[in-house]
C-alpha positions as CSV (number, residue, x, y, z in Angstrom):
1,X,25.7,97.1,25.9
2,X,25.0,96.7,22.1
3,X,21.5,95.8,23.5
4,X,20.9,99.0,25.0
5,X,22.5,101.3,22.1
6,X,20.2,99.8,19.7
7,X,17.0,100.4,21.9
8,X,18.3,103.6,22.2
9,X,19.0,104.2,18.5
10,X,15.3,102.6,18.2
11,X,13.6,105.2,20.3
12,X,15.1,108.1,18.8
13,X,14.8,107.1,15.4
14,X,10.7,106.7,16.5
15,X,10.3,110.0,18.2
16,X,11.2,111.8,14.7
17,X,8.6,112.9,13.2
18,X,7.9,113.8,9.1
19,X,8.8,117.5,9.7
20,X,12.0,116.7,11.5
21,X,13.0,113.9,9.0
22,X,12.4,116.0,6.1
23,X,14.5,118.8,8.4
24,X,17.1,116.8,8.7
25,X,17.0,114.7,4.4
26,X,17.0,118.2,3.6
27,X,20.4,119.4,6.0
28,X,22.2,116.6,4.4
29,X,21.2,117.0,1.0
30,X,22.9,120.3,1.0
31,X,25.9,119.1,3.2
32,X,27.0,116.4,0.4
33,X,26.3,119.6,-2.7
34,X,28.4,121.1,-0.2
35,X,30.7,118.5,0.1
36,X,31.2,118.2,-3.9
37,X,31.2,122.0,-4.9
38,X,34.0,122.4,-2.2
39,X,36.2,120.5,-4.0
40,X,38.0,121.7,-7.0
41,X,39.7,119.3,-8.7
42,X,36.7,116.9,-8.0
43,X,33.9,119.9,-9.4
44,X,36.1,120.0,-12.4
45,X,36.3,117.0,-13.2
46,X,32.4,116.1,-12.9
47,X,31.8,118.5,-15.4
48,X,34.3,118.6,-17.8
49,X,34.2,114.6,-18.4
50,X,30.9,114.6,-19.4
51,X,31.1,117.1,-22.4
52,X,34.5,115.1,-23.5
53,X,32.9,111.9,-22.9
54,X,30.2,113.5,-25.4
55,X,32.5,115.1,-28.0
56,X,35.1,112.2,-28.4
57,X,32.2,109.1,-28.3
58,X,29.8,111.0,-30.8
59,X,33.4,111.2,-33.0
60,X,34.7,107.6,-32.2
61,X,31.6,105.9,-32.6
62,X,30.3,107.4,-35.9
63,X,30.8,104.3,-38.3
64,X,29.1,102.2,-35.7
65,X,25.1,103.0,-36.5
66,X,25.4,102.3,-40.2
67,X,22.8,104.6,-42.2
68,X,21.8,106.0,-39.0
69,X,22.0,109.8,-37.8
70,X,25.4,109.4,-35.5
71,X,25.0,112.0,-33.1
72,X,21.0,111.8,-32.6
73,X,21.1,107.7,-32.1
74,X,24.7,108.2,-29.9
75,X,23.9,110.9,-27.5
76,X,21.2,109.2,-26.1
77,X,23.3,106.1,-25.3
78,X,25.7,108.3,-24.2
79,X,24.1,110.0,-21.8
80,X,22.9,107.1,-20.0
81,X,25.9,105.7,-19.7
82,X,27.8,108.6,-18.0
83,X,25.0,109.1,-15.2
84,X,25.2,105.5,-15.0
85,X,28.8,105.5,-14.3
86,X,28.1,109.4,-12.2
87,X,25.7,107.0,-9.7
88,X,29.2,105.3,-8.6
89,X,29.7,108.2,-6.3
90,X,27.0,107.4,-4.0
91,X,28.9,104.2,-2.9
92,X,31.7,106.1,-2.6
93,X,30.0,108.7,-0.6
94,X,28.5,106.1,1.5
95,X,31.7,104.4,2.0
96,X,33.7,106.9,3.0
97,X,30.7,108.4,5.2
98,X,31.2,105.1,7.0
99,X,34.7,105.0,7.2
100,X,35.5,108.6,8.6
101,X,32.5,108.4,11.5
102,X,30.0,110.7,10.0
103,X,27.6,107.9,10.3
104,X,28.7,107.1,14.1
105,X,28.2,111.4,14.7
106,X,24.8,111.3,12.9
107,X,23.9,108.1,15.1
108,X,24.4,110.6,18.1
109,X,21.1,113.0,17.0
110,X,17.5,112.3,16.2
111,X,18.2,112.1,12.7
112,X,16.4,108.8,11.2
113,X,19.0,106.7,9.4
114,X,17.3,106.4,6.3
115,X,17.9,110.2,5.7
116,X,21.4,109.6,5.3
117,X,20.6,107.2,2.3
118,X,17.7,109.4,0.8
119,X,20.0,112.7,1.2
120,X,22.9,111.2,-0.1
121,X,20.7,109.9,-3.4
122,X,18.9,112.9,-3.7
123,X,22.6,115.3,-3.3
124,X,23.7,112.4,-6.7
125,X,20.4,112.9,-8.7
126,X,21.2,117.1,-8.2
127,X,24.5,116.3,-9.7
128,X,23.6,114.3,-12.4
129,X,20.6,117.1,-13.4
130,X,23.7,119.6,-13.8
131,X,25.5,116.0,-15.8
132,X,22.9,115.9,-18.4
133,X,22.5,119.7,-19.1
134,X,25.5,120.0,-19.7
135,X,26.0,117.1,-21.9
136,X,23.0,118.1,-24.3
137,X,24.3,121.7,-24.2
138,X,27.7,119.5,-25.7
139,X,25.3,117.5,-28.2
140,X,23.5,120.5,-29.4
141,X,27.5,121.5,-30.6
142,X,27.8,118.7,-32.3
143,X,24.9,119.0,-34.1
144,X,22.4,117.4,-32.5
145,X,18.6,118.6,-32.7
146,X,16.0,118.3,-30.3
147,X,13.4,116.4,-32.7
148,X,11.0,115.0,-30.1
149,X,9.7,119.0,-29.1
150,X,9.4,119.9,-25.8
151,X,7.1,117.4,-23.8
152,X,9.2,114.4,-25.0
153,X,12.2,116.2,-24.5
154,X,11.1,117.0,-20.5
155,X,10.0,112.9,-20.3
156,X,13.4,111.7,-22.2
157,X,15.2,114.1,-19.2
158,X,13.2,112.3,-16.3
159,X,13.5,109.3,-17.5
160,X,17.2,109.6,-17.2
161,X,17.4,111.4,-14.2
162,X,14.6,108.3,-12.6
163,X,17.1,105.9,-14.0
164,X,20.0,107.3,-12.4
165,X,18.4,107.7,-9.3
166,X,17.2,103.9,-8.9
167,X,21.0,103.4,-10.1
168,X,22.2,105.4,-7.0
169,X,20.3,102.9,-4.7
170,X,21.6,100.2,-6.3
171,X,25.3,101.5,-5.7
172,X,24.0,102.3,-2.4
173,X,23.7,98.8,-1.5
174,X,27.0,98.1,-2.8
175,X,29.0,100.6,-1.1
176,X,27.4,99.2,2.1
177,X,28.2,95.7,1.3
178,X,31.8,96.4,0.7
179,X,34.4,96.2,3.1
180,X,38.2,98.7,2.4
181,X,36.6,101.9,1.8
182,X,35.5,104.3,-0.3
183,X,38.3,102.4,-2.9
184,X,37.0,98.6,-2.7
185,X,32.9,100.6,-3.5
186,X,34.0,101.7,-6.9
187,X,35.9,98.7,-7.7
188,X,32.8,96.6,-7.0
189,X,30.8,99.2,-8.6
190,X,32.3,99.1,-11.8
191,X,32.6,95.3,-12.1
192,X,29.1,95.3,-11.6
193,X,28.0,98.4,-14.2
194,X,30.8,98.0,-16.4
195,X,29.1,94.9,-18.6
196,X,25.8,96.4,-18.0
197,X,26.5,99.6,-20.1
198,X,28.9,98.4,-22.8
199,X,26.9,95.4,-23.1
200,X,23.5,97.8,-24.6
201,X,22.0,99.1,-27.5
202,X,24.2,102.6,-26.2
203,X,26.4,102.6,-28.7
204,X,25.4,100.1,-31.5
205,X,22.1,98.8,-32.2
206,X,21.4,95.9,-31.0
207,X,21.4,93.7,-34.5
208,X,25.1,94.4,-34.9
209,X,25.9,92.6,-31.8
210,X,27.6,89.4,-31.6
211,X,25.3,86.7,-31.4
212,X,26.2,85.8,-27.9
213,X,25.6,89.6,-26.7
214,X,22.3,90.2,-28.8
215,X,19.9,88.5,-25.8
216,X,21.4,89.8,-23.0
217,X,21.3,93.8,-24.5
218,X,18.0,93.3,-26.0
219,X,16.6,92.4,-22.1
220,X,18.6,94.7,-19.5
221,X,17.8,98.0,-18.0
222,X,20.4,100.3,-19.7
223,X,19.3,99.2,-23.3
224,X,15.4,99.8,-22.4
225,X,16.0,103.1,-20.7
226,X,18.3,103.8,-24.1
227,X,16.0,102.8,-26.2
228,X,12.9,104.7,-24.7
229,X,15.3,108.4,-24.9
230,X,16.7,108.0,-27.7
231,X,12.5,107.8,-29.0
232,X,11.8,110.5,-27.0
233,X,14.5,112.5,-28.1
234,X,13.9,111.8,-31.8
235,X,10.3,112.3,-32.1
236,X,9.3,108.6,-33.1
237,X,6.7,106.7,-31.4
238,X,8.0,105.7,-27.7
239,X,5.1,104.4,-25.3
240,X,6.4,100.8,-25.5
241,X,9.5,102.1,-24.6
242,X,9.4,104.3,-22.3
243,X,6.9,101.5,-20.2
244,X,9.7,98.8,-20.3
245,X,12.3,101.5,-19.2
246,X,9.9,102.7,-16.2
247,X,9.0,99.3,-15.2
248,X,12.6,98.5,-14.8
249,X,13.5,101.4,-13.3
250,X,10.7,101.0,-10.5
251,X,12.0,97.1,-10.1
252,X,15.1,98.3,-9.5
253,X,14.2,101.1,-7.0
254,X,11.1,98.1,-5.0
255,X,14.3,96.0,-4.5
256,X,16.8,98.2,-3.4
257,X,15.5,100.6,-1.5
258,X,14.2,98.3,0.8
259,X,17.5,96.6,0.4
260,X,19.9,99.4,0.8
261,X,17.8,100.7,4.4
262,X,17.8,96.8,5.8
263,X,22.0,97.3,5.2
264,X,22.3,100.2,6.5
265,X,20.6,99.7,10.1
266,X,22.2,96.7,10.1
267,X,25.9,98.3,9.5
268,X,25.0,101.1,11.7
C-alpha cells in the first residue's frame, strides 16, 4: 500500500509544471502571512519585541564596545541576532504543519512538496523584512545614523535578510528532524542558535572575548554576517566582509536546502 501512495505521490508531484508550482509557492506564501497576521497576541508580539530588544540592548550593552560609538557598532549585532532567533518560527511552522495534517491535506493535490518548504521560508523572510524596518526605525531613536548612504545601506539590508533566509532552511531541517511538536522544534532550535549568537562579535568585539571564545567567534556565520553590516552600515570599507558573510550564507543555504527537501519527502 505504501508502495502505491508513493508512486502516486511521485506522479503527481511530476505532472506539476513551473506555472502551477509557482501557483501553488505562491497560495501558501500568503496562507502562512495569513496565518501570522491572524493572530493577535502572536502579531504583537513579533513586532513589539524587536524595538524592545533594540532599546534595552543598545542601553545594557553600552560599556561593552570601549571607545566605540555604542549604538552604531550594537545595532548591527542586534539585528542579526533577532532575525536569527525570528528564523525559529519556520520550525515551528513546519512542526506544527506536520502535526495538525496540513501536510497529509496538501499530499492530497498536485502541489509539489518542496512548495511547502519554499512558501513557508519565503512567508519568514516577509516577516523578518517588516523585523528589521522596524528595528532601524527603533535605532534611528536611539541615535543611530545611517553612515554607509544609501547603496550600502540597501546591501547591509539584503545581507541580513539572505542570512535569515538560509537560517530559515537551517531550522527547516530541524523542525523536520524533531519529534513532540511544534514545542520539542524550538527547543532544539535554540540549543542549536543560542551559542551561535551570544558566542559573536554582536555585542562585543571580538578582542574582549575570553580566550577560549575568541576562535570560535572570530570563524562562525553570525560574527561574519555582523561584521560585514555593521561595515556597510557605518560607511568603512567592507568587501572582505561582506564576501566571507555571503560565502557562508550560500554554504549554509547548498547544504540545507538540499537537506531540508531530502527530509521532507522522506517524512511525508
Amino acid at each position: 500500500m505504501s508502495t502505491v501512495s508513493s508512486a502516486v505521490d511521485h506522479a503527481v508531484e511530476h505532472r506539476v509544471r513551473l506555472p502551477e508550482a509557482t501557483s501553488a509557492t505562491l497560495a501558501l506564501t500568503l496562507r502562512n502571512l495569513l496565518h501570522w497576521m491572524r493572530q493577535p497576541q502572536l502579531l504583537l508580539l513579533s513586532t513589539a519585541q524587536p524595538v524592545i530588544v533594540v532599546v534595552v540592548f543598545t542601553a545594557v550593552f553600552r560599556g561593552t564596545v570601549g571607545p566605540l560609538d555604542p549604538v552604531a557598532f550594537l545595532l548591527p549585532g542586534v539585528l542579526v541576532q533577532v532575525v536569527a532567533f525570528d528564523s525559529l518560527q519556520t520550525a515551528v511552522g513546519l512542526a506544527e504543519d506536520l502535526s495538525d495534517s496540513t501536510v497529509d491535506r496538501l499530499r492530497t493535490m498536485p502541489v509539489p512538496r518542496c512548495a511547502v518548504l519554499v512558501a513557508r521560508t519565503l512567508a519568514d523572510a516577509c516577516r523578518n523584512t517588516a523585523v528589521i524596518v522596524l528595528m532601524l526605525g527603533a535605532g534611528v531613536l536611539v541615535g543611530f545614523r545611517f553612515s554607509g548612504g544609501v547603496v550600502h545601506t540597501v546591501g547591509a539590508l539584503l545581507l541580513v535578510l539572505a542570512f535569515a533566509y538560509s537560517l530559515s532552511w537551517v531550522f527547516a531541517a530541524i523542525g523536520l528532524s524533531v519529534r513532540g511538536g511544534a514545542e520539542a522544534a524550538n527547543a532544539a532550535g535554540v540549543v542549536w542558535i543560542f551559542p551561535m549568537v551570544f558566542a559573536s562579535t554582536a555585542l562585543a568585539p571580538a578582542a574582549d572575548l575570553p580566550d577560549w571564545m575568541r576562535g570560535f567567534a572570530a570563524h562562525q556565520p553570525v560574527s561574519a554576517v555582523v561584521d560585514g553590516v555593521r561595515a556597510l552600515l557605518g560607511g568603512t570599507p567592507a568587501g572582505a566582509a561582506v564576501l566571507t558573510a555571503s560565502m557562508w550564507t550560500a554554504g549554509v543555504l547548498l547544504v540545507f536546502v538540499p537537506l531540508s527537501v531530502h527530509r521532507f519527502r522522506r517524512l511525508s
